[in-house]
GUMARGU-829333 format. One record per residue (C-alpha): residue number from 1; residue in one letter; y, z, x. Coordinates in steps of 0.25 Angstrom, whole numbers. Layout:
<atoms>
+-----+--------+-------+-------+-------+
| num | residu |    c2 |    c3 |    c1 |
+-----+--------+-------+-------+-------+
| NUM |      A |     Y |     Z |     X |
...
+-----+--------+-------+-------+-------+
</atoms>
This chain:
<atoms>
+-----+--------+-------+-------+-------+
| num | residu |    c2 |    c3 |    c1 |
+-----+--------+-------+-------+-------+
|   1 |      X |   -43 |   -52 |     0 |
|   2 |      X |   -37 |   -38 |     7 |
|   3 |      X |   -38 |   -39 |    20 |
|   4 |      X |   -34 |   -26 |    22 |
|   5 |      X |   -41 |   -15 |    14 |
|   6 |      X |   -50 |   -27 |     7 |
|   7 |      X |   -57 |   -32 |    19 |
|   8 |      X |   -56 |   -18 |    28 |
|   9 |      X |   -68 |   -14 |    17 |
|  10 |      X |   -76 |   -26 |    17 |
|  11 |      X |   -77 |   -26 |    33 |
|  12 |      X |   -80 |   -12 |    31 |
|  13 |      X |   -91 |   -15 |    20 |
|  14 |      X |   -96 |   -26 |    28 |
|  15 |      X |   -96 |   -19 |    41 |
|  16 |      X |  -105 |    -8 |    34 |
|  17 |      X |  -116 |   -19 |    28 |
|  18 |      X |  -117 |   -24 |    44 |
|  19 |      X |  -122 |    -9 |    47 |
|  20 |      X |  -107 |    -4 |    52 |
|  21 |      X |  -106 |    12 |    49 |
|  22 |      X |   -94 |    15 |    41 |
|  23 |      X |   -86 |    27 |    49 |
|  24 |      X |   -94 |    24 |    63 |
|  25 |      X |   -91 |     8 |    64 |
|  26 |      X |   -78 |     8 |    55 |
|  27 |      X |   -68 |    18 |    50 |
|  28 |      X |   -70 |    19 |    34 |
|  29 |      X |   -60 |    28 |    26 |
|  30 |      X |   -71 |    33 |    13 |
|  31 |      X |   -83 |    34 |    11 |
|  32 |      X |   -93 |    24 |    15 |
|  33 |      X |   -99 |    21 |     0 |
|  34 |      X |   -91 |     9 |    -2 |
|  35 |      X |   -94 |     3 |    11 |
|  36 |      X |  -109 |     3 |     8 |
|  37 |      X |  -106 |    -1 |    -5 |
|  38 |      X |   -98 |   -13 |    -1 |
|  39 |      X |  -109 |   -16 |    12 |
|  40 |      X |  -120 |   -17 |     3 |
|  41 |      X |  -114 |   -27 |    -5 |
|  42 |      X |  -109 |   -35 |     6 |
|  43 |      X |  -123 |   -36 |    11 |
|  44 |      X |  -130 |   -41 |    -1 |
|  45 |      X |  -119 |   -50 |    -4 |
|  46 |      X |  -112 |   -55 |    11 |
|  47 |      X |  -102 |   -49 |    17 |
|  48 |      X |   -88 |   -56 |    12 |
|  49 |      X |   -77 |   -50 |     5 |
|  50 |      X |   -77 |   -56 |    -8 |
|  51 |      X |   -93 |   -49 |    -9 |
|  52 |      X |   -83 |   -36 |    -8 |
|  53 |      X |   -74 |   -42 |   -17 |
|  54 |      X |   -85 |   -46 |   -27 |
|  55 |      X |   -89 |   -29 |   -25 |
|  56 |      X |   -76 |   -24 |   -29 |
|  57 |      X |   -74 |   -35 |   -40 |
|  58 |      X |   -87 |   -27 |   -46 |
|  59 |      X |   -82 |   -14 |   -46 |
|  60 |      X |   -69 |   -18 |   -51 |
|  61 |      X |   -77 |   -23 |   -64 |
|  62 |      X |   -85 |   -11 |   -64 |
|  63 |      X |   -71 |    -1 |   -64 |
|  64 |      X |   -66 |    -9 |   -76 |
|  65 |      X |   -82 |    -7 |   -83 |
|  66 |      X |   -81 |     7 |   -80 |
|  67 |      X |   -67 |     8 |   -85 |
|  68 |      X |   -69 |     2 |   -97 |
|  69 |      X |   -81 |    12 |   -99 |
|  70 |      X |   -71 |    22 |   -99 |
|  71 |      X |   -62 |    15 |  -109 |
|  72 |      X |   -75 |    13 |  -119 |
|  73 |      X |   -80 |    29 |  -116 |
|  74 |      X |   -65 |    34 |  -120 |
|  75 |      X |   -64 |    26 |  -133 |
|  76 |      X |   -59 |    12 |  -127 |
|  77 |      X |   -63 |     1 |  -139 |
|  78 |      X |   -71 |   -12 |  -134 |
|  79 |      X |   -62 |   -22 |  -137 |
|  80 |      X |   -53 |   -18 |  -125 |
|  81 |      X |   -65 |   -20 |  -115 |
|  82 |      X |   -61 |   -35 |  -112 |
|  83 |      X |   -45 |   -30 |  -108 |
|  84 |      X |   -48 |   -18 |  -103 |
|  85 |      X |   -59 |   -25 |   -91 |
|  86 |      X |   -50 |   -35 |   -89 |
|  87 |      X |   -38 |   -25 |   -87 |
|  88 |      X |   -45 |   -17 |   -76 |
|  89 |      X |   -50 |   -27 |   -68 |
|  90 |      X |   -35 |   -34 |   -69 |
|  91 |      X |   -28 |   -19 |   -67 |
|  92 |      X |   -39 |   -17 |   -57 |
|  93 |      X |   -43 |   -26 |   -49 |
|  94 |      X |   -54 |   -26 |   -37 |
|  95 |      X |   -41 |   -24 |   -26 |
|  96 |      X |   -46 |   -31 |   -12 |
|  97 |      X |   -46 |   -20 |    -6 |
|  98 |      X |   -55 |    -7 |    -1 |
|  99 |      X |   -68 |    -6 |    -9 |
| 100 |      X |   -69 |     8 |   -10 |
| 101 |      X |   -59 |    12 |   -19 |
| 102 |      X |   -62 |     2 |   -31 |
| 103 |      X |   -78 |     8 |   -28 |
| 104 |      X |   -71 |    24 |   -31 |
| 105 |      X |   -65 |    20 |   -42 |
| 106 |      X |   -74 |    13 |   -48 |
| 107 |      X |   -82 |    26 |   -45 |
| 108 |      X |   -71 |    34 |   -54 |
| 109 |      X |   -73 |    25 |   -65 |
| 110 |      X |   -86 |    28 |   -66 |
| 111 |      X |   -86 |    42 |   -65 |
| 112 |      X |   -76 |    42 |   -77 |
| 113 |      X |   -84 |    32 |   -86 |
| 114 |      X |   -96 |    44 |   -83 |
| 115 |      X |   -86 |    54 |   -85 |
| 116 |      X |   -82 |    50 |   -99 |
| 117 |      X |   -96 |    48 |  -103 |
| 118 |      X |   -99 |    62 |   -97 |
| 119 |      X |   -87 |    70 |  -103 |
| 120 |      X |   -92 |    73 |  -118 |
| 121 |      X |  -104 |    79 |  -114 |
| 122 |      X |  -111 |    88 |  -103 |
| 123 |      X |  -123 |    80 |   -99 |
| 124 |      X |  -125 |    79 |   -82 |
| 125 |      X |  -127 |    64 |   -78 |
| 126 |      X |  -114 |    58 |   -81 |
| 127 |      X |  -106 |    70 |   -75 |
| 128 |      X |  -114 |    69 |   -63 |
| 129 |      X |  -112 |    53 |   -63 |
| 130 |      X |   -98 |    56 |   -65 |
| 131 |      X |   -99 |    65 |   -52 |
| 132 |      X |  -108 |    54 |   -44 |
| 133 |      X |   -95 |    43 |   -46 |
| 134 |      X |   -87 |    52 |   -43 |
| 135 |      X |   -94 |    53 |   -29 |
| 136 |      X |   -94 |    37 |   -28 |
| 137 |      X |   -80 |    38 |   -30 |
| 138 |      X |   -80 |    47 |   -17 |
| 139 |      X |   -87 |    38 |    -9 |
| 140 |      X |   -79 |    27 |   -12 |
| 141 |      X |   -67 |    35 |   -11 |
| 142 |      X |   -67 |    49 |    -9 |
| 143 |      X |   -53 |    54 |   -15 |
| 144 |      X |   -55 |    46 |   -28 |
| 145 |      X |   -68 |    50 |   -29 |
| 146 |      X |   -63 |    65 |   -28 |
| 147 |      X |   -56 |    62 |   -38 |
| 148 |      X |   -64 |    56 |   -46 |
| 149 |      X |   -74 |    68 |   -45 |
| 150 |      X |   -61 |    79 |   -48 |
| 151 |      X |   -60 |    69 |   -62 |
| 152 |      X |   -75 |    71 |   -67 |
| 153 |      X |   -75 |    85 |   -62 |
| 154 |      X |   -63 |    88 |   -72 |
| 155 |      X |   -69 |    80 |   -81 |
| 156 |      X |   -81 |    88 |   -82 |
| 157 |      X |   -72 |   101 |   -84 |
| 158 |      X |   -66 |    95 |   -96 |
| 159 |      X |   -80 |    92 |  -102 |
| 160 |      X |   -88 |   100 |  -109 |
| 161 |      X |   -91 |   117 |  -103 |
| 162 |      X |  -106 |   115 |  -104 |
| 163 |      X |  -112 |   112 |   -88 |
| 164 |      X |   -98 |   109 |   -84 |
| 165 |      X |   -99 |   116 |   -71 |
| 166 |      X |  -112 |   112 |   -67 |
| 167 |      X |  -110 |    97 |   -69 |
| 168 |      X |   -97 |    99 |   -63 |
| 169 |      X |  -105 |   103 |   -49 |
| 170 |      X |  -116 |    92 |   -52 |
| 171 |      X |  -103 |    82 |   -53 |
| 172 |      X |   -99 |    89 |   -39 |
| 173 |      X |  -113 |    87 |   -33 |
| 174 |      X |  -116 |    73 |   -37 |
| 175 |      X |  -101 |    69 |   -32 |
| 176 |      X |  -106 |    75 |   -18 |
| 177 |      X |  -118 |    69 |   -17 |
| 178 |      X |  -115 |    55 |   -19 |
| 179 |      X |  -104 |    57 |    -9 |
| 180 |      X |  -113 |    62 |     2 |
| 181 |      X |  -123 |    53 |    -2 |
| 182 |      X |  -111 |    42 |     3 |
| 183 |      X |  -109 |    49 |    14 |
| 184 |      X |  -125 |    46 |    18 |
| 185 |      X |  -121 |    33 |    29 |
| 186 |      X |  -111 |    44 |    37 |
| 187 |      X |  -122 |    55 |    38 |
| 188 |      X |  -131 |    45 |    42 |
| 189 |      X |  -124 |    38 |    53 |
| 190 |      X |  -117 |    51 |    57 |
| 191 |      X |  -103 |    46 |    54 |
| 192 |      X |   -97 |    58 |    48 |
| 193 |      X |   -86 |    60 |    60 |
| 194 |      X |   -81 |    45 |    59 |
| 195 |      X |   -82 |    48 |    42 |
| 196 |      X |   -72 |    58 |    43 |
| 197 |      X |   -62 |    53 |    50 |
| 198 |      X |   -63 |    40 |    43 |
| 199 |      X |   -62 |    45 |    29 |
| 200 |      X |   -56 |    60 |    30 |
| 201 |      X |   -50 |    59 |    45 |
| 202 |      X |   -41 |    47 |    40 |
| 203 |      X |   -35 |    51 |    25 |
| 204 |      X |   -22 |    59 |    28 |
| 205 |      X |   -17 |    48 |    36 |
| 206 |      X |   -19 |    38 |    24 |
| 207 |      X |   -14 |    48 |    13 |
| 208 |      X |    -2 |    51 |    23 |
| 209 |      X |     0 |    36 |    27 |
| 210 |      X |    -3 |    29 |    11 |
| 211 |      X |     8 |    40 |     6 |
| 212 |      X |    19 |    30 |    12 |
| 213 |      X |    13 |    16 |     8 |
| 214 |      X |    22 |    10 |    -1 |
| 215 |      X |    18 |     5 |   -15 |
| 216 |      X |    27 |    -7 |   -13 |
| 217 |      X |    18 |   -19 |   -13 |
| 218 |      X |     5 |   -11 |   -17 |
| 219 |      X |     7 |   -12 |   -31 |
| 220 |      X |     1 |   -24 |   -32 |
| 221 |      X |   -10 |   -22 |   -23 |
| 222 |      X |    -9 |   -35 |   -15 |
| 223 |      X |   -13 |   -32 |     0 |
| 224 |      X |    -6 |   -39 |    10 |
| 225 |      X |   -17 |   -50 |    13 |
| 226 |      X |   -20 |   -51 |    -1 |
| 227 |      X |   -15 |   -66 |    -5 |
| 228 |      X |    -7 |   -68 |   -18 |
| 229 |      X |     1 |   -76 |   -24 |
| 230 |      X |    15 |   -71 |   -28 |
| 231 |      X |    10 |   -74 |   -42 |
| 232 |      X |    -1 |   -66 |   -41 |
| 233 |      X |     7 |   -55 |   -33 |
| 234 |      X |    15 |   -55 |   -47 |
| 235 |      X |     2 |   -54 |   -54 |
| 236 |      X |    -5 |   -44 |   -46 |
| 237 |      X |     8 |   -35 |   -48 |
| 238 |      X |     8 |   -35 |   -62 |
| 239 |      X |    -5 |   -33 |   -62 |
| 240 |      X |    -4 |   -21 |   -52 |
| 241 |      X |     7 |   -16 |   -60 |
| 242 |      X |    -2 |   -16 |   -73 |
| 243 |      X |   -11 |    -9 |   -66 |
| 244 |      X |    -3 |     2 |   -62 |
| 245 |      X |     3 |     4 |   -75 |
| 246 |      X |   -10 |     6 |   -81 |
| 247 |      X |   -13 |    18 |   -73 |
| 248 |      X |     1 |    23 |   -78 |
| 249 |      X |    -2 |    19 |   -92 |
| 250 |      X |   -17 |    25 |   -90 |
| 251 |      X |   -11 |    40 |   -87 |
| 252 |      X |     0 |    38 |   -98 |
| 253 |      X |   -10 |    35 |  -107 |
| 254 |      X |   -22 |    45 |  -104 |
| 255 |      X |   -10 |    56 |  -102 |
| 256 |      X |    -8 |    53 |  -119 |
| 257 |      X |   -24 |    53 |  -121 |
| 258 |      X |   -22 |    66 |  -116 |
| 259 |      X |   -11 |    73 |  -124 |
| 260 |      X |   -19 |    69 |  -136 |
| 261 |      X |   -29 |    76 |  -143 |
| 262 |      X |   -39 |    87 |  -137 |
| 263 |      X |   -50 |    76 |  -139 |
| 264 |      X |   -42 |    65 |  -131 |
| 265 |      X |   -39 |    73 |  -118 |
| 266 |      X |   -54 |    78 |  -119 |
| 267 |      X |   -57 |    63 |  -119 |
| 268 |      X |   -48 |    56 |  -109 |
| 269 |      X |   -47 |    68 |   -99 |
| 270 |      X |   -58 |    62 |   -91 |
| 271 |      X |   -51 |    49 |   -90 |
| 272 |      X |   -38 |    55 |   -85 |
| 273 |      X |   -44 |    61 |   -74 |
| 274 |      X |   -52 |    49 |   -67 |
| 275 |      X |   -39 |    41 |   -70 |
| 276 |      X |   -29 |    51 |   -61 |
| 277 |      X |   -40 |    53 |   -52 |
| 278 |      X |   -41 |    36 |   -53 |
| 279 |      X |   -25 |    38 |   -48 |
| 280 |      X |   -25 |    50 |   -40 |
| 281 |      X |   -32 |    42 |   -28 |
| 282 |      X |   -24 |    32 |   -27 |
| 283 |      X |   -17 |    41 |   -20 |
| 284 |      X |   -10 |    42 |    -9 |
| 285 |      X |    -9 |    26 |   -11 |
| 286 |      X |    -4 |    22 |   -27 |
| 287 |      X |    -5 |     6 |   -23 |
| 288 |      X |   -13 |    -4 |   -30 |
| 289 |      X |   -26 |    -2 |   -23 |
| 290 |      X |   -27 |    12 |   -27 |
| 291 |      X |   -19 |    13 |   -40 |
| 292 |      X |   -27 |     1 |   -48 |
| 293 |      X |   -42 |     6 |   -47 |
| 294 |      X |   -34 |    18 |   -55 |
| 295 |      X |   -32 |     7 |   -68 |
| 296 |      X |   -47 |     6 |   -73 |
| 297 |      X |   -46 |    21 |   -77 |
| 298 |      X |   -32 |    18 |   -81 |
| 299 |      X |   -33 |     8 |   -89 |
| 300 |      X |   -44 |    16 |   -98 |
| 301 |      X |   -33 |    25 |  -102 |
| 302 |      X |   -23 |    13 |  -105 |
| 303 |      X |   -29 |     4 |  -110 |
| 304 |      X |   -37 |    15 |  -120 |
| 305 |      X |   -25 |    20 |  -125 |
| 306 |      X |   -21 |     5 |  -129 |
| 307 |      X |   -35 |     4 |  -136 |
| 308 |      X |   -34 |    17 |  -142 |
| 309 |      X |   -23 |    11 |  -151 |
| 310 |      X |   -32 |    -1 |  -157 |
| 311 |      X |   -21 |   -10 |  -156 |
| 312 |      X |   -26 |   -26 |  -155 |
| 313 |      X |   -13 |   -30 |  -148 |
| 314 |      X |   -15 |   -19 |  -138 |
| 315 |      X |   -28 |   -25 |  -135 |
| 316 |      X |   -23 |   -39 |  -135 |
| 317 |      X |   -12 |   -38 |  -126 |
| 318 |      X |   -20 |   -30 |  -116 |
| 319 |      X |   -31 |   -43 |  -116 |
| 320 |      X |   -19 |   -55 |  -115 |
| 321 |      X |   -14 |   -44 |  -103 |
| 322 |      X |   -26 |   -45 |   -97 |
| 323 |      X |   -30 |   -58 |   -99 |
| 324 |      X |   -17 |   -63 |   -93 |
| 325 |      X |   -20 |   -55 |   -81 |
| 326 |      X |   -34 |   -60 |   -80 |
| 327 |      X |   -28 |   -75 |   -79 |
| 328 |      X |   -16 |   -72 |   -69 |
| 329 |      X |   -28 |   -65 |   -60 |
| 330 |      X |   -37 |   -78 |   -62 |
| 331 |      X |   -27 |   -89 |   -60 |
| 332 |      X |   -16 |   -87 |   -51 |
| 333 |      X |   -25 |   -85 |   -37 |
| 334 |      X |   -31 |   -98 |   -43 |
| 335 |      X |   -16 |  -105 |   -42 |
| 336 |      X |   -15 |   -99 |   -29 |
| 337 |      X |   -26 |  -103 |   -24 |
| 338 |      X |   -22 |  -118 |   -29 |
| 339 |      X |   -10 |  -115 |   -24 |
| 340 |      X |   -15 |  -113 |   -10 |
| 341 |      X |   -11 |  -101 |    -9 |
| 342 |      X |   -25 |   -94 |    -5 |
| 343 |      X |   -38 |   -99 |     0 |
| 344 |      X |   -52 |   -93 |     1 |
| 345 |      X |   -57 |   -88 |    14 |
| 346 |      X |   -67 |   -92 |    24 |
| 347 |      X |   -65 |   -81 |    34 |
| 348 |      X |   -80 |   -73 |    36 |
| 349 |      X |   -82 |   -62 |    26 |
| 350 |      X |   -68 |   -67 |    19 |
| 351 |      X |   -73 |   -79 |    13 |
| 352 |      X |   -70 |   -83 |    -1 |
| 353 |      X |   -57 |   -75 |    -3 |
| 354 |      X |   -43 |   -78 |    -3 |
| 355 |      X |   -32 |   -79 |     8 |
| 356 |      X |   -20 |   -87 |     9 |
| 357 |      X |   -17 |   -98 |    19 |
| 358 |      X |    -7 |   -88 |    24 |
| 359 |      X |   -17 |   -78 |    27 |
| 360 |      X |   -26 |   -86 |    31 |
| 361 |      X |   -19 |   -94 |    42 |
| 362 |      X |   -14 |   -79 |    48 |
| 363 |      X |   -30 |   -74 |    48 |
| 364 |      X |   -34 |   -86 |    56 |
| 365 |      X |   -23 |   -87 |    66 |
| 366 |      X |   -27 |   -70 |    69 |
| 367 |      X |   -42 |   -75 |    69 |
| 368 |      X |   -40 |   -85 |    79 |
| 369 |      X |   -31 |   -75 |    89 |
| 370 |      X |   -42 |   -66 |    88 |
| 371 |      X |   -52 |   -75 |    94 |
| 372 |      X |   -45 |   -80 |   105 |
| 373 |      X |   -47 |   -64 |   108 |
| 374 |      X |   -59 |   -58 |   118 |
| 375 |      X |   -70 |   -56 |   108 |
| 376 |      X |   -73 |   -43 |   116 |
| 377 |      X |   -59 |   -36 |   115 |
| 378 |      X |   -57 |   -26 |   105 |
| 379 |      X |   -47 |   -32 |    94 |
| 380 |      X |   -39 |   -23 |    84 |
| 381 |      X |   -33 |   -27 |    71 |
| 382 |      X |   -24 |   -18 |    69 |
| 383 |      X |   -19 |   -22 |    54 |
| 384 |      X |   -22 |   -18 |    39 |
| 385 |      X |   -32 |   -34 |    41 |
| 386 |      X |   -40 |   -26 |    52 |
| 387 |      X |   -52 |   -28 |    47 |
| 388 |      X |   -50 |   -41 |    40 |
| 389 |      X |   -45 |   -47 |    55 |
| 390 |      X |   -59 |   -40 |    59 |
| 391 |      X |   -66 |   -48 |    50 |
| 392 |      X |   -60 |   -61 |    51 |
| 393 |      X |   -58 |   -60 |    67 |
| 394 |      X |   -75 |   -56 |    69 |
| 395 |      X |   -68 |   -45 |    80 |
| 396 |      X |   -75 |   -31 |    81 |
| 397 |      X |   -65 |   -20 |    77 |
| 398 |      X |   -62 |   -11 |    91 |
| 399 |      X |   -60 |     1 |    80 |
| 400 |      X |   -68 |     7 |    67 |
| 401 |      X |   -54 |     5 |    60 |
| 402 |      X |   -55 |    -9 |    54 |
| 403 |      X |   -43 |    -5 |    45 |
| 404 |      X |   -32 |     2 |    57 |
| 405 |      X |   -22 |    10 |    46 |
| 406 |      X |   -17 |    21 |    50 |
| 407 |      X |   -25 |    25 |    37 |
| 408 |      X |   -38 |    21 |    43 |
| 409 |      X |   -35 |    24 |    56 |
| 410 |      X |   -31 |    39 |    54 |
| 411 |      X |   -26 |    47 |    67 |
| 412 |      X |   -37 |    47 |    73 |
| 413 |      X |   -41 |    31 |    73 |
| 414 |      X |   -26 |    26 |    77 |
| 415 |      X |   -29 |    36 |    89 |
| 416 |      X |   -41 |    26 |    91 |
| 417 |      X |   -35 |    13 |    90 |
| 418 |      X |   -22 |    20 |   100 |
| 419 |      X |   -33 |    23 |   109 |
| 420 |      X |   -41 |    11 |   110 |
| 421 |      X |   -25 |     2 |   110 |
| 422 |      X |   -23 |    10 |   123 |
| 423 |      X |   -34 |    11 |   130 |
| 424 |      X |   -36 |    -6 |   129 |
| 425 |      X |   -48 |    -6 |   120 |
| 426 |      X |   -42 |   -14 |   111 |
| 427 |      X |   -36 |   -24 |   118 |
| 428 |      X |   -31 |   -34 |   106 |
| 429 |      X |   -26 |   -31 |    92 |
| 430 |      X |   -20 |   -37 |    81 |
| 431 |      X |    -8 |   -29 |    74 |
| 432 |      X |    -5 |   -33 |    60 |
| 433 |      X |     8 |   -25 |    58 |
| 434 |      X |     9 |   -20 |    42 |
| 435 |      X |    20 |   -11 |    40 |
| 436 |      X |    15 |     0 |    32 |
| 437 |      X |    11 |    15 |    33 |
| 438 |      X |    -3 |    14 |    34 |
| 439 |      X |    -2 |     5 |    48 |
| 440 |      X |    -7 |    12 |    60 |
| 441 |      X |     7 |    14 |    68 |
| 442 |      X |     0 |    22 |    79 |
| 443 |      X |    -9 |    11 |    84 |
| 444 |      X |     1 |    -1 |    81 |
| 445 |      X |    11 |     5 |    91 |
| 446 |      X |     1 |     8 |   101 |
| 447 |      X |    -4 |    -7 |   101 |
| 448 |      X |    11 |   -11 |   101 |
| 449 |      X |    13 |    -2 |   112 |
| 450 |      X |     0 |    -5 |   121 |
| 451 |      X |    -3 |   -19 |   118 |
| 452 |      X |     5 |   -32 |   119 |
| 453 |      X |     8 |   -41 |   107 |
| 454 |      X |     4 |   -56 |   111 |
| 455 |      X |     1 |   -63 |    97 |
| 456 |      X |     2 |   -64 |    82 |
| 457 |      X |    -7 |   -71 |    73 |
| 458 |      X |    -6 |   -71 |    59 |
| 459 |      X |    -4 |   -56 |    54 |
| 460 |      X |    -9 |   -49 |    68 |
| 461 |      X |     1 |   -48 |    80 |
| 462 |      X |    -8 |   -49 |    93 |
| 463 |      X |    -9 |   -37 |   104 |
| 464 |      X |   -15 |   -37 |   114 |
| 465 |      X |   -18 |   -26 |   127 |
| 466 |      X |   -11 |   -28 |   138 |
| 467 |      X |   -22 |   -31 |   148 |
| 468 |      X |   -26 |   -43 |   140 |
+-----+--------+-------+-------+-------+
</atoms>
């Protein structure tokens, strides 16, 4: 469990299955798509993390189907289809984390499967599907899917001349209409002020604050509250670091497929554009989250280059690899867990995954604090576990940010929480101090400099105002 990015998008998700309206009831930073999306399953299946969990396990599986698609449509033989699936969903994992990139990419993947199909000939429907997921790809997450719709567009001027411009405005339209068609729920509950400062109002501030995070300890994409082991921490590294080799060795390798014959750069032309727009936004932030959903693409370029040489130890190295990979991921949460190094949880909506003892003790002594609080008093979590501490402590957010970066915040929502700090309208808060760029400074010095410190439990130090 993330308890950061992870559990910020299910209270979100499950927030909007209870009727909440994204933008009016609580700051969101995309499009709403993946929130509906997420909310529907949640109310057939119960709201609990792991039914989010089980969500993003799905489309995991079905990025590394479509990637392997793409492998089989650019000559890739059968017999790598066992390694190959095993390799994607091992280099790229469902991360705990927020659901809408894995949903834009997964987008991307199949606009490139479509795209391939579509190349060798002029026909309208796969152009204009390859246009339509590029437009989920939006509403998942609009700057990839504006990339994703800049790869088809120079996909179709390197097809054939006949209808090219046409099709070209078809792929255009299409692409527009499914994104409006997203934007239907803001139109509807008149939410377009709130929408724009949300998603528009908020990006320079992240592009200009994510520019300074360090890489150190992002490698391996282990959030902070994410329990391992330190044998699995090894694991996950070599892991990581495979994964981020395979992107290198995926441009290596497509950049000689494209030095070779005429026919070869006709062929592969289309896959080197979805892989750099597949890299290209991960940008401003090259960490594991962002970079990894890049390695299904990747890996089709790498992987077809080993295949192309029809070499049986190739191929057999490349399934011991993955196998052995498959094993380490099986079995050593097991020996932890005999360990004792992790439990399953019973918190409500958190049930049934893992937390450490650790973890668990520090949650408990904070949920314990916070009820001996006045039901009725605005309590802020001021931490990158807002929205978990919401969840666990059943206390009514006093703000729409339920994730208080200075990333989410923007300008304008730090002015808010200054405001309310000051003028006693949130009377309690609990400051989780985590030194990295993204942390709203603003509001942590005003509640330092306007509150009075009286407790610490567990990961929050405990303010409180001065009247209290």
């Amino acid at each position: 469990m993330n308890r950061a990015d992870e559990v910020w998008f299910f209270v979100l998700a499950k927030k909007t299955a209870e009727g909440a309206v994204p933008y009016r009831d609580f700051s969101f930073n995309v499009l709403p798509g993946s929130l509906y999306l997420a909310a529907g399953f949640l109310r057939v299946f119960g709201a609990e993390l792991v039914v989010l969990k089980g969500l993003m396990a799905l489309v995991a599986a079905a990025t590394a189907l479509l990637a392997w698609g793409a492998f089989r449509q650019l000559g890739g033989p059968e017999e790598w289809k066992g390694p190959f699936l095993l390799l994607c969903l091992l280099l790229a994992p469902a991360l705990p984390g927020s659901a809408y990139g894995p949903l834009a990419y997964l987008a991307l993947l199949a606009a490139l499967v479509v795209t391939l199909n579509a190349r060798p000939q002029s026909s309208w429907i796969p152009w204009l599907g390859a246009g339509f997921f590029a437009g989920l790809g939006f509403v998942a997450k609009y700057n990839l899917g504006m990339l994703v719709l800049g790869a088809v567009g120079l996909a179709r001027l390197l097809g054939p001349r006949k209808r090219r411009f046409a099709q070209l405005f078809g792929i255009v339209a299409i692409f527009a209409a499914t994104v409006l068609a997203s934007l239907w729920p803001v139109a509807v509950t008149r939410t377009w002020g709130a929408f724009y400062l949300s998603v528009l109002g908020t990006k320079p501030t992240y592009v200009r604050t994510a520019l300074t995070l360090p890489l150190a300890g992002q490698i391996a994409g282990i959030p902070p509250a994410v329990v391992v082991t330190p044998t699995e921490r090894l694991a996950r590294l070599a892991c990581r670091g495979a994964s981020f080799l395979t992107v290198a060795l995926g441009a290596i390798f497509w950049l000689q497929r494209w030095r070779g014959h005429r026919d070869e750069r006709r062929k592969w032309a289309g896959l080197g554009l979805f892989l750099l727009a597949a890299v290209v936004a991960a940008f401003p932030r090259f960490d594991s989250e962002h970079v990894l959903p890049a390695v299904p693409v990747a890996l089709v370029s790498a992987l077809g280059h080993c295949a192309e040489r029809r070499s049986p130890m190739a191929l057999a190295i490349t399934r011991c690899t993955a196998t052995a990979f498959l094993v380490l991921t099986l079995c050593l949460p097991l020996l932890a867990w005999a360990r004792g190094a992790w439990h399953l949880s019973d918190w409500p909506h958190l049930r049934a995954v893992r937390i450490s003892p650790e973890e668990s003790t520090a949650v408990e002594a904070t949920r314990l604090f916070a009820r001996t609080l006045p039901p009725n008093d605005n309590l802020l979590f001021l931490g990158p576990y807002a929205a978990f501490y919401y969840l666990v402590t059943e206390r009514r957010p006093p703000t729409r940010y339920l994730f208080p970066l200075a990333s989410q915040l923007g300008p304008g929502g730090e002015d808010e929480l200054i405001s309310k700090v000051k003028a006693g309208h949130i009377p309690w808060v609990c400051l989780q101090p985590w030194p990295w760029a993204l942390r709203p400074q603003r509001v942590e010095e005003c509640i330092q400099k306007h509150l009075l410190p009286i407790a610490q439990t567990g990961e929050c130090f405990w303010y409180a105002a001065r009247h209290h």
